[in-house]
Every structure is written in C-alpha cells, then in structure tokens.
N, C-alpha and C positions, 0 to 999 in steps of 0.2 A: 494054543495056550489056554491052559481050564483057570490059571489065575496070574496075576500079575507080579512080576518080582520086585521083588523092595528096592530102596534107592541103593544101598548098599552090596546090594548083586551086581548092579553096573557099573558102580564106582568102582569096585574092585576089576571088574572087567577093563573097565578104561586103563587102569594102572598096569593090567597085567600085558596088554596093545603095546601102551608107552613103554613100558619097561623089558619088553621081550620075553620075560623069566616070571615063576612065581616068588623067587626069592625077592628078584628087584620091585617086583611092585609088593611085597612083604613091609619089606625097609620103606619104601613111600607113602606107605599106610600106617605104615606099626603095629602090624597084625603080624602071625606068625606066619610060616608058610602053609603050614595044614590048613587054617584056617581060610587063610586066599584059596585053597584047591578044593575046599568044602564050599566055598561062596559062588567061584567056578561050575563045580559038579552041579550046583541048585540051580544054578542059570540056565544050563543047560537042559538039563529035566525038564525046568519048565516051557522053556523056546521047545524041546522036542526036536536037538537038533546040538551036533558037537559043533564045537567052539574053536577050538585050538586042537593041533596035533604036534606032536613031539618028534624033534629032530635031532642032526647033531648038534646047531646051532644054537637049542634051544625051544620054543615053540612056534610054530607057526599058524596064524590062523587061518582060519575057512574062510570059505567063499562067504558064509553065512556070516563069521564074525564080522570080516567089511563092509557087509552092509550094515551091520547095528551100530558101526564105527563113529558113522560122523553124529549119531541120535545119541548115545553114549556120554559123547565130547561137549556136545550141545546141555544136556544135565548137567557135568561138570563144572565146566564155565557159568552155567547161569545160575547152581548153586552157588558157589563160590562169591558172584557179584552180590545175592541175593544175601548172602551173610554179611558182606562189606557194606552193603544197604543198610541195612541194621543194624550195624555196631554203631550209629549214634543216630540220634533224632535231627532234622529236617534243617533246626534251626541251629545245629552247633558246627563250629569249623573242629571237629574229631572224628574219630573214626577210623577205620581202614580204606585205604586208597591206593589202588593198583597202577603202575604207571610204567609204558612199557615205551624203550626206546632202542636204537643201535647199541651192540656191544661200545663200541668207541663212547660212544654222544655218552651212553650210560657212567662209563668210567672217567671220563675225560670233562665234560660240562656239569653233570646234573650234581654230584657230589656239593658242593659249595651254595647249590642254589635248593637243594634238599634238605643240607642241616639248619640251614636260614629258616624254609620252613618249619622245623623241626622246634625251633628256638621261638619262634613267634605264635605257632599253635601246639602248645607241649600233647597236646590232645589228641592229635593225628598219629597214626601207625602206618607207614607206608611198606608197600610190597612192591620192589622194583624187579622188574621182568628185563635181564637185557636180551637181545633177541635180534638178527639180522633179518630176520622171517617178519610178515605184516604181519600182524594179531588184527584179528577179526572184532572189533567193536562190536557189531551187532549181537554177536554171538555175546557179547562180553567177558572176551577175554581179556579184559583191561579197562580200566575206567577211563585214562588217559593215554593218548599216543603221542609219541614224536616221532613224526614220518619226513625219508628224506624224496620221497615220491608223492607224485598227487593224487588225493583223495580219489578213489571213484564210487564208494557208497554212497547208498542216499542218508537219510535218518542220522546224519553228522554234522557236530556241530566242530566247523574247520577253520583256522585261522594263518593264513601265509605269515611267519616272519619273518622271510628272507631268503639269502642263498648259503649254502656251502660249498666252498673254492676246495676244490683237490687240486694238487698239483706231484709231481716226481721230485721227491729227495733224497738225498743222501746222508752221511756224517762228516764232518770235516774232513778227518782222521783215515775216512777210507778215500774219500777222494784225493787225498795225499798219497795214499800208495797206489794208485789205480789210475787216476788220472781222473779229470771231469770233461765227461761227454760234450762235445762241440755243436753236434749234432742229434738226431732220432737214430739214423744209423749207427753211431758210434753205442748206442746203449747194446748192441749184439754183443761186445765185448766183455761187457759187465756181468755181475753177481744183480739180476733182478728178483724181486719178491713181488710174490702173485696169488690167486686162488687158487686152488684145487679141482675146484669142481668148477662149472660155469656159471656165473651168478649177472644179473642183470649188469651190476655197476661194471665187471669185468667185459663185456660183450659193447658197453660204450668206450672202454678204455681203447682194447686192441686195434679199433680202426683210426686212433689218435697216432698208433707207435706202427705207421706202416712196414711190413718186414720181418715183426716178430711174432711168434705164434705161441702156444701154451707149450710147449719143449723147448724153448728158451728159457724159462726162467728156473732160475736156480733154487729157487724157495717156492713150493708151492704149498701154501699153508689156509684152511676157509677161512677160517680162526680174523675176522680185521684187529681183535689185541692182538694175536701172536705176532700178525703182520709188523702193528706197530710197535712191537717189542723188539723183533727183530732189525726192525731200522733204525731205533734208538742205539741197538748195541753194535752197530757198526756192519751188518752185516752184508749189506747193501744198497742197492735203488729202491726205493718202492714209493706206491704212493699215498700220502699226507693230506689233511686236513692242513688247509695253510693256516688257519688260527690256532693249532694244534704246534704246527713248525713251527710258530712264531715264540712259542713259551720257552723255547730253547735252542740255544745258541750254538752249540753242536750241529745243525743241522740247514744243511743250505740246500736251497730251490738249484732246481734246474730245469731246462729249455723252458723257462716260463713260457716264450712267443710259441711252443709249437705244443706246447701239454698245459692244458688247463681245463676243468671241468666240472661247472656251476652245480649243483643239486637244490631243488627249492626245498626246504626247512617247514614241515604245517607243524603243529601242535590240534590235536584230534580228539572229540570227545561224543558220548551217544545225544544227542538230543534230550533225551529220557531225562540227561543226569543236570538240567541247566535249573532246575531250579533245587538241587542240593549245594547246600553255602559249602561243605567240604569240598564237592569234587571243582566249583567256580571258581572259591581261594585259591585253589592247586593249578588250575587251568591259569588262571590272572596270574599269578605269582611267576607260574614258570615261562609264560610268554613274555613276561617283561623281563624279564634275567636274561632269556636267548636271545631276545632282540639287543640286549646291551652290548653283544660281543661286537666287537668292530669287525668280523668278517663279515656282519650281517647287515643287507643294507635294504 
C-alpha cells in the first residue's frame, strides 16, 4: 500500500461483510449503491488486492477480505463508542449509552426500568442492542452488558445479581386438550419448542430431557422471542423464564422436580468507563431494578 485509506473506505467495507450485498450495506449507510462500489473499488486499489467476488448468492469475500475483517469491526465499534464518549462531558448524567442484553431480558425487563431512566435523566439517549451473541466490551461494542453467563474478560468492571430460573411450560388451554405430561418421558408426545441451530443454553437443556433429541421437537425456531411468542399463543411446551411465567396466568410450570435451570444474571461494563457519571448512573440504576425481581436472589 503507497498510502492509507480513509475511515470511510472501511466503514463502508464493514457494512458491505455485514450486509452481504452492496445495496444492503447502501440502506445501512445512506449512501447510494454506486457510491458503496466506488468506496469498494478504492479500497481495493489501494490493499492491491480484490475484496469480494460476485455470486449467485450475492458477494462473497476473499481470503484477503477475512483477514481485514475483524481490524475493520475493531474501527467500527471503537468509533462508535468514541462518539458516545463525546456526546456529553465527564460530569453530566447525558449522552449516548449503549446497552446490550438478551433478546427476551431486552424485551421482557429492561423496557420499565429504561423509561425510569429516561424520566430521571431527560438527557440520556440510549441505544439498546438485543443480541443472544456476547458483545465484546473490550472491543466496545456496548458500554453496558447484561450477561446470563460468567464474565471471563479481564479489564471488566462485573457485578453478580443473581440467578435466572428456566423452567418447561405450557398454556392452560393446550394442556386441556393434550393432556399434562406426568413425566420427562411423556413430553415425546407433545408439540415441543426449541432452537434451530445448537446454541449453549440448548446443549444444557437436552441432557435434563433424557430421550429427546433435536427431531422431536415440533418448533424449531433461534429466535428466544419467537420461542416465547409461540408459547404464549398456545402452541406448546417450551422453555420459560419462571419470573417471565409468573406475569401470566395462562401459563403453568411443569416437571418442576426434574426440569429446572439456574443462569447467573452479571451486569458488565469496560473499566475505562467507571469514572463516566453517565455510563455509572445506567450501571447503578439497572443493577438495582434487576436485583428487585423476586426471581433473583
């Protein structure tokens, strides 16, 4: 390389990775597409080396692109935080503040305990990431995490609030016409909901439901909302958050003594950020709100 490409040749590059296409990372940018394929082409030029090749599927990239992949993502994210750093000074609780949890925790907990904040520092502008995947803190893809796994970074500032109870439930309504399982064995019978693909939490379940394997079950969806959409609307077994189950009275436990399945609950943050009053407010705030839940002990 005889000279260095601008931030904006990579960013565009990053978009065009994440997005498969130049139209979608077009629409992620707000650039046009010629525009992406002209930012593309200079990148290129200047590595001295192509980037992506054209499929049916779309583009796929090189050997060469993977490796600028994860240096790319690393600019991104640390732009990104490096702006949220900035959108207000040292000593004010405003700003931008990233805050990345489980699709469910997302939807299900933080809503009530985010517009609170919202109402107490009108000043704040938060950007909530839901995400099953860990976000990399160091990298800073997120100022704040809620993890149902234990920390193993270093450079983290990490706080245990307790446990998340899973357990197998159903709807009233379809245990009425189906019958309720007596047993572990008796759930072969059943309409169960499950992942798709194998995911950690799923690879602790199956050896709780001796018998049953990934072609039992009836719903296989990654999606944990779709999951819990689908249990809500009757459709069959799956499994629940028991402080989640408890909001609604439709929905009853079952084999508590032989299915149950703690998760420890951290709330996660960089070191770097302990002496910003925005990101400490949001840290204190949200740890005392999830420790109130009564599942959490």
């Amino acid at each position: 390389m005889n000279e260095k490409p601008s931030w904006d040749l990579y960013r565009t590059f990053a978009a065009v990775l994440e997005a498969g296409s130049l139209s979608g990372a077009a629409r992620r940018l707000g650039l046009t597409q010629p525009s992406v394929a002209r930012h593309i082409e200079a990148l290129e030029q200047t590595i001295g080396g192509t980037l992506f090749l054209r499929s049916q599927r779309g583009l796929s990239p090189t050997d060469r692109a993977l490796a600028l992949r994860p240096f790319a993502e690393d600019l991104v994210a640390t732009t990104a935080a490096l702006v949220r750093a900035a959108s207000s000074a040292d000593d004010e609780i405003a700003g931008t503040i990233r805050i990345t949890a489980a699709e469910v925790f997302a939807a299900e907990h933080l809503p009530p305990l985010l517009a609170a904040l919202r109402r107490h520092h009108p000043g704040l502008s938060i950007e909530l990431a839901p995400t099953d995947a860990v976000s990399d803190l160091l990298r800073r893809e997120a100022d704040i995490a809620l993890r149902m796994t234990d920390p193993t970074q270093q450079a983290l500032i990490a706080r245990r609030l307790g446990k998340v109870t899973l357990g197998l439930f159903a709807r009233r309504d379809y245990l009425e016409r189906r019958g309720t399982p007596a047993c572990v064995a008796d759930l072969a019978g059943h309409d169960l909901i499950g992942t798709d693909t194998p995911s950690a939490t799923g690879r602790a379940v199956l050896p709780m439901l001796p018998g049953l394997n990934h072609t039992d079950f009836a719903m296989r969806v990654d999606s944990t909302l779709a999951q819990l959409a689908l249990l809500r609307a009757g459709f069959g077994i799956g499994i629940c958050q028991t402080v989640i189950a408890a909001r609604d009275a439709a929905l009853v436990r079952l084999l508590p003594d032989a299915f149950g399945l703690d998760l420890p609950l951290w709330i996660v943050m960089h070191e770097d950020l302990r002496t910003s009053r925005r990101c400490r407010a949001v840290f204190d705030a949200l740890a005392t709100g999830l420790t109130d839940l009564t599942v959490l002990t």
